[in-house]
VEXDREN-2710 file (C-alpha; in Angstrom, 1 decimal):
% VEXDREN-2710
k/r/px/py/pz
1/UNK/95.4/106.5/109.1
2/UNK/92.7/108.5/111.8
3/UNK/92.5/107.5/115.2
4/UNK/89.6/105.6/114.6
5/UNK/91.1/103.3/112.1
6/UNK/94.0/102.6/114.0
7/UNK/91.9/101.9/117.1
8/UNK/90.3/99.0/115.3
9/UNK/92.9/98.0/114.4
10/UNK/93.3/95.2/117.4
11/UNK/89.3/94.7/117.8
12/UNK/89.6/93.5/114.2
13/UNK/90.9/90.6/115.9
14/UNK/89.7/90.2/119.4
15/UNK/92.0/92.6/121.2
16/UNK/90.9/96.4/122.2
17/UNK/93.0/99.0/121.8
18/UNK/95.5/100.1/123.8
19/UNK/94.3/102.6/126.6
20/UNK/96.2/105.8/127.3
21/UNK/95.2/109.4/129.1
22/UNK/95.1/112.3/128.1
23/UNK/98.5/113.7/129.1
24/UNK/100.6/111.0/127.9
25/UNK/98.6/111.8/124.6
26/UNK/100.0/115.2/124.8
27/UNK/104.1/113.5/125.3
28/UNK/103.4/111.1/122.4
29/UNK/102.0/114.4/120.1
30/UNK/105.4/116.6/121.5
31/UNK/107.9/113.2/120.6
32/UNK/106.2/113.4/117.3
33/UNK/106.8/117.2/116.4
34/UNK/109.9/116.8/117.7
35/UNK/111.0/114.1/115.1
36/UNK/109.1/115.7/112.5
37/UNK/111.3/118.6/112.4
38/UNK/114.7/116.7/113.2
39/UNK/114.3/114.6/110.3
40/UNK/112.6/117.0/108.1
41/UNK/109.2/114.5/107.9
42/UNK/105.8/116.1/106.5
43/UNK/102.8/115.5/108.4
44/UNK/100.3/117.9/106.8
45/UNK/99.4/118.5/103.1
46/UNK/100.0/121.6/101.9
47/UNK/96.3/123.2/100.3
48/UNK/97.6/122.5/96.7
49/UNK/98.1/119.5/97.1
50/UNK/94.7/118.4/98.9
51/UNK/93.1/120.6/96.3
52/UNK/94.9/118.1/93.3
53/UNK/94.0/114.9/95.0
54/UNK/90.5/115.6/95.7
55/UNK/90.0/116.8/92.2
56/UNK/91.5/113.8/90.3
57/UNK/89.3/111.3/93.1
58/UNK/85.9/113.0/92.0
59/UNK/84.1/112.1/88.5
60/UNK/86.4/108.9/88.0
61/UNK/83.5/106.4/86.8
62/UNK/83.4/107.9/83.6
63/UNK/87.0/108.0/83.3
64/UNK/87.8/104.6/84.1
65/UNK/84.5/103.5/81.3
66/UNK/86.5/105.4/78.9
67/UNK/90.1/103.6/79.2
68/UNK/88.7/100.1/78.9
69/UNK/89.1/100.1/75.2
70/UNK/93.2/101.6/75.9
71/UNK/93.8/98.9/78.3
72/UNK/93.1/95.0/78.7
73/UNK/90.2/94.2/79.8
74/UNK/90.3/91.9/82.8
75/UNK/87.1/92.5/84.9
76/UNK/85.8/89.2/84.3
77/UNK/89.0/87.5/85.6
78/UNK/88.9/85.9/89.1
79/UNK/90.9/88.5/91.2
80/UNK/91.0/89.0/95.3
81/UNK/93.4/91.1/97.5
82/UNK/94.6/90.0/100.7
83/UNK/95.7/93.0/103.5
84/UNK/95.5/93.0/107.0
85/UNK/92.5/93.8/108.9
86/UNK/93.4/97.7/110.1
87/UNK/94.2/98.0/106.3
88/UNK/92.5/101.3/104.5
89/UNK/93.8/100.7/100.8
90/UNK/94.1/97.8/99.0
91/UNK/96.7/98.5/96.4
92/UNK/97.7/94.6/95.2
93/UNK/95.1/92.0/94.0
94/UNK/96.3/88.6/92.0
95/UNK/94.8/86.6/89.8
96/UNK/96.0/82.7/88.7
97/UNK/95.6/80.0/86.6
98/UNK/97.5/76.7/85.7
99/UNK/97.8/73.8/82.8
100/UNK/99.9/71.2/82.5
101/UNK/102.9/72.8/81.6
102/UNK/103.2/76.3/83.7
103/UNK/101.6/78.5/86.0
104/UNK/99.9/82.0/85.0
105/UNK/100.2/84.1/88.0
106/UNK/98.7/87.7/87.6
107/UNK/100.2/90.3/90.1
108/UNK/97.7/93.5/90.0
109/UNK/99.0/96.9/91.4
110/UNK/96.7/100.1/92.0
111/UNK/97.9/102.2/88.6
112/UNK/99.1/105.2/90.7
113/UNK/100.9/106.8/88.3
114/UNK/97.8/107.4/86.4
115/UNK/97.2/110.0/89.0
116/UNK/100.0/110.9/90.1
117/UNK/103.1/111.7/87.5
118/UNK/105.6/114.3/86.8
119/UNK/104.3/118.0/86.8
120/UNK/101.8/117.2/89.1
121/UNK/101.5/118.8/92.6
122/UNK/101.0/115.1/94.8
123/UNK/104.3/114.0/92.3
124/UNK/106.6/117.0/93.4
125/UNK/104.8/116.2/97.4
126/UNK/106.0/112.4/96.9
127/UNK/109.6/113.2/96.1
128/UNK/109.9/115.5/99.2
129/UNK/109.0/112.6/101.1
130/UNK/110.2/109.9/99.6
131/UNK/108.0/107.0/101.4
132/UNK/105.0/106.6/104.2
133/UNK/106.6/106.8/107.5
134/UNK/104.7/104.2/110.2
135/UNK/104.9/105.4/113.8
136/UNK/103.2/102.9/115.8
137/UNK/99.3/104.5/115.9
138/UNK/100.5/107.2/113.5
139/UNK/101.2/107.1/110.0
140/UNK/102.7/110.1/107.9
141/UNK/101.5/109.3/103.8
142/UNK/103.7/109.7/101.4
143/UNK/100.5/110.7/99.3
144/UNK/96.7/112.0/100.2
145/UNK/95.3/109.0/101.8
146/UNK/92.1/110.2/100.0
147/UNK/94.0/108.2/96.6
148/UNK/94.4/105.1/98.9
149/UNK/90.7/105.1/99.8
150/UNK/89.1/105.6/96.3
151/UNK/90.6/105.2/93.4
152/UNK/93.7/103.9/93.7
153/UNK/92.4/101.1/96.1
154/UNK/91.2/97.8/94.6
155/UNK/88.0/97.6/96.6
156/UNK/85.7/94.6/95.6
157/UNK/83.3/95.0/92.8
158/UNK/84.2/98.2/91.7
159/UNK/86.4/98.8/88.3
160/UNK/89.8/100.3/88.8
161/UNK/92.6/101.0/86.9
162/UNK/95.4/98.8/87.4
163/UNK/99.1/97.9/85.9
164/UNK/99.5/94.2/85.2
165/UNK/102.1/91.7/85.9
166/UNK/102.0/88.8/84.1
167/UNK/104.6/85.7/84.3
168/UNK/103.8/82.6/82.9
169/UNK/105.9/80.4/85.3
170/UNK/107.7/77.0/84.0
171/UNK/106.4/74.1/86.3
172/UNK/109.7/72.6/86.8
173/UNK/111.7/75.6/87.7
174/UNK/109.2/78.3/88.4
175/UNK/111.9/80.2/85.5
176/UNK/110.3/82.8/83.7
177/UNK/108.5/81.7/80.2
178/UNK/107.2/85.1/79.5
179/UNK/106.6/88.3/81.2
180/UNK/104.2/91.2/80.3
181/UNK/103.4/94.2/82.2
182/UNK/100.6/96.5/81.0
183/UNK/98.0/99.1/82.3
184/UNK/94.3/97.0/82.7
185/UNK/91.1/97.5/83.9
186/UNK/90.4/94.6/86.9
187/UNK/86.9/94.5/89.2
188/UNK/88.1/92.5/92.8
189/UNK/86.1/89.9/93.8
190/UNK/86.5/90.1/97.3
191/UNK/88.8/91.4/99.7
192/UNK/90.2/89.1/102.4
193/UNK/92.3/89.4/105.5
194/UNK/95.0/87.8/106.5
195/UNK/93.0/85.3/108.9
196/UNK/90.3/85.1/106.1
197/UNK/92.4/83.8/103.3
198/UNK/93.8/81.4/106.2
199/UNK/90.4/80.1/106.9
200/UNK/89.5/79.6/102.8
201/UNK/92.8/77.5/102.7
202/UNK/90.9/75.3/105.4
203/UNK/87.4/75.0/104.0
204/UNK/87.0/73.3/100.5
205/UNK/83.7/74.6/100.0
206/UNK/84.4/78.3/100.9
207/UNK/84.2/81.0/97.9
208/UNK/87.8/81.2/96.0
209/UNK/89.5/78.2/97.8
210/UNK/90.6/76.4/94.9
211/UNK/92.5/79.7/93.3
212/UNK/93.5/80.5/96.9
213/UNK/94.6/76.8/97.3
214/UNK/96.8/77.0/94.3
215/UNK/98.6/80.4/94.9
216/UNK/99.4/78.9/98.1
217/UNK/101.2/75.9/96.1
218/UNK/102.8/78.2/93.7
219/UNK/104.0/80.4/96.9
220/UNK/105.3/77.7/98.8
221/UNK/107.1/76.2/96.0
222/UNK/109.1/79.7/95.0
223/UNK/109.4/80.0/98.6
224/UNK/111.3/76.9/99.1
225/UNK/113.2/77.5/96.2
226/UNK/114.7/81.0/97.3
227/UNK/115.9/79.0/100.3
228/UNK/117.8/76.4/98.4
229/UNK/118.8/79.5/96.4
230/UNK/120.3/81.3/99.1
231/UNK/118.1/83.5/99.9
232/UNK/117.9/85.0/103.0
233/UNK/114.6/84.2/105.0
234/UNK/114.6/85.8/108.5
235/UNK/111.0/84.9/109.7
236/UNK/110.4/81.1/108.9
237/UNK/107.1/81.0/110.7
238/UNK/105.0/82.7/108.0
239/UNK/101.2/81.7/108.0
240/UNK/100.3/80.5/104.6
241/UNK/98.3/83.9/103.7
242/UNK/101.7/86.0/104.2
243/UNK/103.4/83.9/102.3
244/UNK/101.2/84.0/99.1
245/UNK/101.4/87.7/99.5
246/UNK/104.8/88.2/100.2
247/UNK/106.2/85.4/97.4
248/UNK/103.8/87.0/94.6
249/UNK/105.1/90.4/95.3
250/UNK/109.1/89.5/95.3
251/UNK/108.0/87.4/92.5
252/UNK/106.3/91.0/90.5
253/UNK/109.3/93.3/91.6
254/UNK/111.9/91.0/89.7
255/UNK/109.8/90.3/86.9
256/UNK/109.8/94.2/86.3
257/UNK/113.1/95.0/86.6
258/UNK/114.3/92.1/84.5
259/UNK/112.2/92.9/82.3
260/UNK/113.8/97.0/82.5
261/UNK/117.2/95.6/82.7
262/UNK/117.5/92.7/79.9
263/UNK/114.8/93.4/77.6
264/UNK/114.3/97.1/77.1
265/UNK/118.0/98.3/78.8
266/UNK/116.6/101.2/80.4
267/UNK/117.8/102.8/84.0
268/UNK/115.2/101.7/86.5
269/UNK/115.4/102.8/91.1
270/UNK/116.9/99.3/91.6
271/UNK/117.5/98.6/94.9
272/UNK/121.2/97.3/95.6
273/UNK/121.8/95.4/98.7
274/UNK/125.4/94.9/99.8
275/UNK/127.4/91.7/101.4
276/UNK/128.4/92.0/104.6
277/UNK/132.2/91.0/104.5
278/UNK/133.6/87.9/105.4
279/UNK/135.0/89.0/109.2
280/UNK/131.4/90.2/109.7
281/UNK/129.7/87.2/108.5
282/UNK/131.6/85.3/110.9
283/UNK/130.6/87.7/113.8
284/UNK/127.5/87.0/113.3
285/UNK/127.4/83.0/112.8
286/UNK/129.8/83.0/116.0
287/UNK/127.0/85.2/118.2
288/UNK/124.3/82.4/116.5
289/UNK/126.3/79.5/117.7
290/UNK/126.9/80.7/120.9
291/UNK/122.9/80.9/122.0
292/UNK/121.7/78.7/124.3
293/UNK/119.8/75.5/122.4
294/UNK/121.4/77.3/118.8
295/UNK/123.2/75.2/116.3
296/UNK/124.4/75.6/112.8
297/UNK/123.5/72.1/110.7
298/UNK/127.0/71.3/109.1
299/UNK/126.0/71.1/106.0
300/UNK/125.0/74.5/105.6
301/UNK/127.9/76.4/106.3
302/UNK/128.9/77.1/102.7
303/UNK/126.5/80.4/102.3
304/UNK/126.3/82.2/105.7
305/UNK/122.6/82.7/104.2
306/UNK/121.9/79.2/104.6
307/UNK/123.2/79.0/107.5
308/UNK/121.4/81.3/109.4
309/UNK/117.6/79.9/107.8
310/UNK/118.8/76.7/109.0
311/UNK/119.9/78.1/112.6
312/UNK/116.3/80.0/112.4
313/UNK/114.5/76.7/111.8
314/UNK/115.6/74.6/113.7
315/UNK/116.0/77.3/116.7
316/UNK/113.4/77.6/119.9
317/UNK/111.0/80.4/119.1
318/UNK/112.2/82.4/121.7
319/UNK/115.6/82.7/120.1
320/UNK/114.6/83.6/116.9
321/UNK/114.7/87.6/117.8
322/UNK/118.5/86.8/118.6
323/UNK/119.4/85.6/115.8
324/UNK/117.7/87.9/113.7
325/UNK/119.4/91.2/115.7
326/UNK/123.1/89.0/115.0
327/UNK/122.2/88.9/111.5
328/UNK/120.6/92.5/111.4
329/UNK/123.7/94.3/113.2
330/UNK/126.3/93.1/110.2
331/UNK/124.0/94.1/107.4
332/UNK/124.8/96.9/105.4
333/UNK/122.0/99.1/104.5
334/UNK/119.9/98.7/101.0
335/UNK/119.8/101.6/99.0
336/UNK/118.5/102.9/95.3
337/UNK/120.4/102.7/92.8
338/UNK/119.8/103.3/89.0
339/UNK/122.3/100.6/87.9
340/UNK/121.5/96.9/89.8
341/UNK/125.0/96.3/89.8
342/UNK/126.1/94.0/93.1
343/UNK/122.4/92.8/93.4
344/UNK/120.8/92.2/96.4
345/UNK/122.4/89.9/98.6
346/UNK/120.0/89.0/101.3
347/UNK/117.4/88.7/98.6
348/UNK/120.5/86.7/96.3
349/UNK/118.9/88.2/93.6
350/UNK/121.2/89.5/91.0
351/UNK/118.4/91.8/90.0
352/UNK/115.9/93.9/92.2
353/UNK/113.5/96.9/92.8
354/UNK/110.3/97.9/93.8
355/UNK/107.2/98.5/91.9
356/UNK/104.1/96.6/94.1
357/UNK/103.6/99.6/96.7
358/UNK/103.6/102.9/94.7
359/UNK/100.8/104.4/97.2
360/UNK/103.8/104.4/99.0
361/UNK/106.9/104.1/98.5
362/UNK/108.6/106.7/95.5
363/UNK/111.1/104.3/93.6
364/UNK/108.2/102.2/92.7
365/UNK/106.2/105.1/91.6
366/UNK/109.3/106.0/89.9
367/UNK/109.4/102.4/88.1
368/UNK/105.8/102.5/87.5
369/UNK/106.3/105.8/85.4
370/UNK/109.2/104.3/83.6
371/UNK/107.6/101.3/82.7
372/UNK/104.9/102.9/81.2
373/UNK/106.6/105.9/79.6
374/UNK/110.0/103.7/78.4
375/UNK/111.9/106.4/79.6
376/UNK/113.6/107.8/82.9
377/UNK/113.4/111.6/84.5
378/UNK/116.0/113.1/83.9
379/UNK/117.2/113.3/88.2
380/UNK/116.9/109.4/87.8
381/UNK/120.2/109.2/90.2
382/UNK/119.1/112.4/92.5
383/UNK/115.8/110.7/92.8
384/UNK/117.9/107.4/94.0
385/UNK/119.5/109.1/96.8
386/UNK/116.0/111.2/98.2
387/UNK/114.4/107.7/97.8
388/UNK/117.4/106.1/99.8
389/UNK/117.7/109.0/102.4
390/UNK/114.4/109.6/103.0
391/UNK/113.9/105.7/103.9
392/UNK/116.7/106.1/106.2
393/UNK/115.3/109.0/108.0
394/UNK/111.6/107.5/108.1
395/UNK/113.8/104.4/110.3
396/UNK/115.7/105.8/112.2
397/UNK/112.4/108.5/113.3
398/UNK/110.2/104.6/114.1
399/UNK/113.1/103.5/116.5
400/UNK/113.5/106.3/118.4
401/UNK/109.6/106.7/118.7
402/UNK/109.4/103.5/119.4
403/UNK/112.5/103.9/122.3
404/UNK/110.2/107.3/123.6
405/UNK/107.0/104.8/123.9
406/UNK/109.2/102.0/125.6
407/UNK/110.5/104.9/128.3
408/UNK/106.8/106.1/129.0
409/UNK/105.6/102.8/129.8
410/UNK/103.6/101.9/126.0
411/UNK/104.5/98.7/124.3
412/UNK/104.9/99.9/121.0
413/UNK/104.3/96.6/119.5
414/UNK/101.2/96.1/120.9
415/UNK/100.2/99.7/120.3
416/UNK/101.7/98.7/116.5
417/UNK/99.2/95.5/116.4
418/UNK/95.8/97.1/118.5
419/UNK/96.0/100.7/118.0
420/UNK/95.8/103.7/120.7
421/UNK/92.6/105.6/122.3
422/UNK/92.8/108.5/124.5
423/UNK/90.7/108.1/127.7
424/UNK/90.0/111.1/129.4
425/UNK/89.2/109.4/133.0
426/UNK/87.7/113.1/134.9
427/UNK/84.5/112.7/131.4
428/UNK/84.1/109.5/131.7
429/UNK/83.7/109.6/135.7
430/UNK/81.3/112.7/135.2
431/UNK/79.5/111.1/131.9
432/UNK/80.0/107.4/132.5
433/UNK/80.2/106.4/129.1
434/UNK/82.4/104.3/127.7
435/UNK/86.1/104.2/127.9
436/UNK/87.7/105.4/124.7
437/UNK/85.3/108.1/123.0
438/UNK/86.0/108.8/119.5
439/UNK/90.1/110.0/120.4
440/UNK/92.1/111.8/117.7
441/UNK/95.9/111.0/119.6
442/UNK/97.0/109.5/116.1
443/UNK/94.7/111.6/113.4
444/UNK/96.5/113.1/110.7
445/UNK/96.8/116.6/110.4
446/UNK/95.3/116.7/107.1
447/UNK/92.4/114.5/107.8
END
């Protein structure tokens, strides 16, 4: 993402940027390169690459005309994507519908691997990667961001190539009635922000509030049921736009790779998420219990899971980072794996991987391509262990950034939320203009 970008990021919403000179520009820049090359992250594009991407983005009207009558046709279905407002692709839309008997939720993901695929230059690039890294104000793509700003984003009223979820959703148990995934061709209707879709939730006559309305009901109901599930919900305070997002999404990642693992028995990049053991669960529920105005409902103590959304709901809001760093510090870490075997506990799903972000992450590229092609690459289980290292590094790399910024005085969560601009103070004495120019602290090498 440029400088520009990210400095809107925070006036999207009321809130300027965050304000810093030039020379602390210059540490931030320095603490970058120096992470860069300790953990082997790729900031610029190599010409090959560029050269690909910008080829495959140009001419694409035609192309897209032409595979209408190879995929289904959903233009005229009622779509809409919801990002936040600093967002510069929009790689997920839905779709949904209802009668008496089921749900018919429609997840819609950016077909990336239309572009992007084995033997390709920005394919061979994304495995060397293995994800986006986000540094607050500074983000390293996994692939040309020029694919995230044409066509593999689902802007409003322009056709794009997609690959479909679609679960038809049993009323009484949300269960599964039938899932099909296949590559479409969708038009957006609009594209909302978080705080948008928040406000079309509150006004019955705005544009797509009775579809927003009922993905909120559908979201809310498999979000209450993952609770009484098991499943693991560290921030209860989600607005109702996140939650429609975030629900849909889990809801598409399953549906995909149960739909690998039981009906076509193929390999898939699942991602495995062990237990903690029992002496750490109890660690952890012990450190809960013993903060201030903290209590564990009895009734809940039979899954640690439970326990801990019931500590987290019923906890003052200024305790809930507490609990969440007791829970977070027993956790083993997820990884890819091309057998789901053990599930993934915090999830308590018994299968799960990813396949809603392929702009960038690579395991759902990866799962995109084996959908589509029925079959796996043959460095399925080398391709696991980049995938899982290479999220590791891209972690660790955002903490100890983040640590830097916290030394040099930067709040790197509001830098995170509003964005940086460099202000050289000597110009704007001798010019007087504005504070904040047009900066390039956080512009990508290859932009």
């Amino acid at each position: 993402m440029s400088n520009d970008a990210q400095a809107q990021a925070g006036t999207a919403e009321g809130q300027g940027p965050v304000e810093i000179d030039p020379e602390l520009d210059r540490h931030l820049q320095n603490k970058r390169e120096e992470l860069f090359e300790e953990f082997e992250i790729r900031d610029g594009f190599p010409p090959e690459v560029r050269r690909e991407a910008k080829e495959r983005t140009e001419n694409v009207e035609e192309e897209i005309h032409e595979a209408v009558s190879e995929r289904r046709d959903l233009r005229e279905m009622t779509t809409w994507t919801t990002d936040p407002a600093d967002a510069q692709d929009f790689d997920d839309a839905i779709s949904i519908e209802e009668d008496d008997e089921a749900y018919t939720l429609w997840v819609h993901i950016a077909d990336v691997s239309h572009y992007v695929h084995p033997g390709s230059e920005m394919w061979a690039e994304a495995v060397k990667r293995g994800n986006t890294v986000y540094l607050p104000a500074y983000t390293v793509h996994m692939l040309p961001p020029i694919l995230a700003e044409t066509v593999c984003s689902l802007v409003p009223n322009e056709e794009r190539l997609a690959h479909t979820v679609e679960m038809r959703l049993d009323k009484e148990n949300l269960g599964y009635e039938s899932i099909d995934i296949y590559k479409s061709v969708i038009e957006s209707d609009e594209r909302l922000t978080y705080s948008q879709c928040e406000k079309r939730l509150d006004d019955p006559d705005a544009p797509l509030h009775d579809k927003i309305t009922l993905a909120y009901e559908l979201a809310d109901q498999m979000h209450e049921q993952r609770k009484e599930d098991g499943s693991l919900v560290l921030n209860p305070s989600r607005d109702h736009a996140h939650t429609i997002i975030e629900e849909c999404m889990l809801k598409a990642n399953k549906a995909v790779t149960h739909e690998l693992m039981w009906s076509r028995g193929v390999e898939a990049m699942y991602r495995v998420h062990p237990q903690p053991t029992p002496d750490q669960w109890d660690k952890a529920l012990r450190e809960i219990t013993e903060l201030d105005n903290v209590s564990i409902p009895g009734g809940s103590w039979d899954d640690p899971r439970k326990a801990v959304n019931a500590a987290l709901e019923e906890a003052p809001p200024r305790m809930l980072n507490k609990i969440q760093r007791a829970v977070l510090k027993v956790m083993p870490r997820a990884k890819y794996m091309n057998d789901p075997f053990g599930g993934h506990h915090a999830l308590n799903f018994d299968i799960y991987g990813h396949f809603t972000s392929p702009i960038r992450r690579l395991s759902d590229l990866i799962n995109h391509w084996i959908v589509h092609e029925n079959d796996v690459p043959e460095d399925l289980v080398e391709l696991c262990d980049r995938a899982s290292d290479r999220q590791k590094d891209a972690e660790t790399a955002e903490r100890l950034y983040k640590q830097f910024m916290q030394e040099v005085g930067l709040d790197p969560y509001a830098v995170n939320s509003r964005g940086l601009v460099v202000v050289d103070e000597d110009e704007e004495n001798d010019d007087g203009d504005d504070a904040g120019g047009d900066g390039d602290a956080a512009s990508d090498a290859d932009e």
